[in-house]
N, C-alpha and C positions, 0 to 999 in steps of 0.2 A: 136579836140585834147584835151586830157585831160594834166591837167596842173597840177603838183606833188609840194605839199608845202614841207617845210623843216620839217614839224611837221612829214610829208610822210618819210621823207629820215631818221629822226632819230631811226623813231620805226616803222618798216617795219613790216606788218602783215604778219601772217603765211596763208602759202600754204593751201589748201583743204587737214582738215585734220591733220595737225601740230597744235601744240601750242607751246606757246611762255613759258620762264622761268615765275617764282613768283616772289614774292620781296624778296629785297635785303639783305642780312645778316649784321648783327649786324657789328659795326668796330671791336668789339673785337675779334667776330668769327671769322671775316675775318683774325686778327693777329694770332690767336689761328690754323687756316687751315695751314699757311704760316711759323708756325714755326716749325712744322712738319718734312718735311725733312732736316730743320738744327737741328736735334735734332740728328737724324741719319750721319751728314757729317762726325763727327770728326771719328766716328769709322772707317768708308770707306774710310775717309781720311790713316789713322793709318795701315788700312789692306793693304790697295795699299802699300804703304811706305813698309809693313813688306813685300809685293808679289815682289820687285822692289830689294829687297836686302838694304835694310837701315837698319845699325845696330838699334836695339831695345831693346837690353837688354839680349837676350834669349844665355844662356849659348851653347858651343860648341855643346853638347849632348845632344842639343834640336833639335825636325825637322824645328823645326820657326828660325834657328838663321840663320845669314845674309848667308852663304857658300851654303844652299838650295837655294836660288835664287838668278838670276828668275827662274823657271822649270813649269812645268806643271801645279803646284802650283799658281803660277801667274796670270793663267787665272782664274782659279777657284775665286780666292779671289776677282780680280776685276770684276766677273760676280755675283759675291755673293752682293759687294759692290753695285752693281747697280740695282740689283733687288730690293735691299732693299731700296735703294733711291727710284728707283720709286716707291715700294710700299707707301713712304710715300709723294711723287707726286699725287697720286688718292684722298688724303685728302681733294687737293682743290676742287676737282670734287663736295664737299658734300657745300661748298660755291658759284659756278662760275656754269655759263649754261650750261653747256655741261654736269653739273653733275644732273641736274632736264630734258632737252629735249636732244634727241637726235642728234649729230652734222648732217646738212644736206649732209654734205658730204658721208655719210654712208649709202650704197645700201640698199633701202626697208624700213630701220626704219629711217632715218633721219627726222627730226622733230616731231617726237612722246615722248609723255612723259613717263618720263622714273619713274615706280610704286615705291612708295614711299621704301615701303621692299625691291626691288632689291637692292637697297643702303644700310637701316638700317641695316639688316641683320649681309650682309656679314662685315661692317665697326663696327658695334658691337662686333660681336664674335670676330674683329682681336682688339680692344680695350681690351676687355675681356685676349685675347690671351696674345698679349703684353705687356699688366697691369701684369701679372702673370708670364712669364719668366725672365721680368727685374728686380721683385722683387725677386725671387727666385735666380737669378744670384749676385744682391745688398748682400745678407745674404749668398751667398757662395763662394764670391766671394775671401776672404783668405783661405779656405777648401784646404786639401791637396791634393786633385785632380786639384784645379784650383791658384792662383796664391803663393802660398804655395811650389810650387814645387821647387827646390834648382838649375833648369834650368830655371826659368822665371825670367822675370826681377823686378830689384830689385831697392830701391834708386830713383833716379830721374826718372828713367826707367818705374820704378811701377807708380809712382805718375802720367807719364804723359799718360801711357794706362790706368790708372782708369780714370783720366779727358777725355778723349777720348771716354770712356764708359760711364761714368755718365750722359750725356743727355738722354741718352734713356729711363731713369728713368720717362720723362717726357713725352715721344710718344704714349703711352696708353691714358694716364691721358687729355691726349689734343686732340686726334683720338673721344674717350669716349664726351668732352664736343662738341667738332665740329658737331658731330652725331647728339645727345640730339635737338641741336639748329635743324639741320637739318628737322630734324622727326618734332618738333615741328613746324617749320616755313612752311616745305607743307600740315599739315596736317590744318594747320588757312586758307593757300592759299585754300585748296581745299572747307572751312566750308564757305567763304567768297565770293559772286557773284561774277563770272570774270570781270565784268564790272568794278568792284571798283580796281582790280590788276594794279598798275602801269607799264608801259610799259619798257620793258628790251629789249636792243639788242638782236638779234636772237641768237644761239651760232652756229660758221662754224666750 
């Protein structure tokens, strides 16, 4: 009978074939992944609220003002709301194992490593992306197309959808450093013997 030490139970070797995650991200990264989709709440927070029929500010002769909701509307915004939330969910992927090997639970690829670009890539260009709409939205954001208009809200109204908005200012900027770390931390893992990689939970 073979007999399993605790050193056995806490860092379980991979399957024929799987590998295990690299090491372990910085604390800061790890804050920098994790503040991510609270950067996104407040707005999602604010659109539910306007989808729910909570006054907001938005004059009669808006389609945003409380009398359209809920309708149809309502789904929409809370589906918008959480797409966007999860998008900024996949952040931590670029910290935590599931975002370096594949969960074993997942037919066929479960515990294989998951190529460094499959991640940079796409979490760059949305870095890039979102760096760039939130600055452009920042600088138009009184323009008379957008809160300029004599139906949006105004006074304490305005003040509390810009606070609600101005996180976002930071979701690029912090997508952008999370990555960087990223890229840099498997590309050391991969220049360094495996033998030297300290042992990481499997990720399920």
């Amino acid at each position: 009978m073979t007999m399993t030490t605790d050193q056995d139970l806490a860092s379980p070797q991979p399957a024929d074939g799987a590998v295990g995650p690299g090491p372990r991200p910085s604390r800061l990264v790890r804050w920098a992944a994790h503040a991510v989709p609270f950067t996104l709440l407040p707005t999602g927070l604010w659109r539910c609220a306007m989808g729910f029929g909570v006054p907001l500010g938005f004059a009669p002769t808006s389609d945003l003002h409380e009398s359209q909701f809920p309708s149809w509307m309502t789904l929409y915004v809370i589906a918008l709301s959480l797409f966007a939330e999860g998008l900024g969910l996949l952040t931590l992927g670029l910290v935590r194992p599931w975002g370096e090997v594949v969960p074993r639970w997942i037919p066929f690829l479960g515990g294989k490593r998951i190529p460094v670009l499959c991640a940079v890539i796409p979490a760059s260009l949305g870095a890039l992306a979102v760096t760039f709409i939130t600055i452009v939205g920042a600088f138009t954001w009184n323009a008379p197309e957008n809160l300029a208009e004599i139906s949006d809200p105004y006074g304490p109204f305005y003040w509390l959808q810009t606070a609600c908005y101005a996180p976002l200012l930071a979701w690029g900027p912090l997508l952008g450093v999370v990555t960087v770390a990223y890229y840099r931390r498997r590309r050391a893992a991969e220049r360094r013997p495996s033998a030297s990689l300290p042992a990481r939970p499997d990720p399920r």
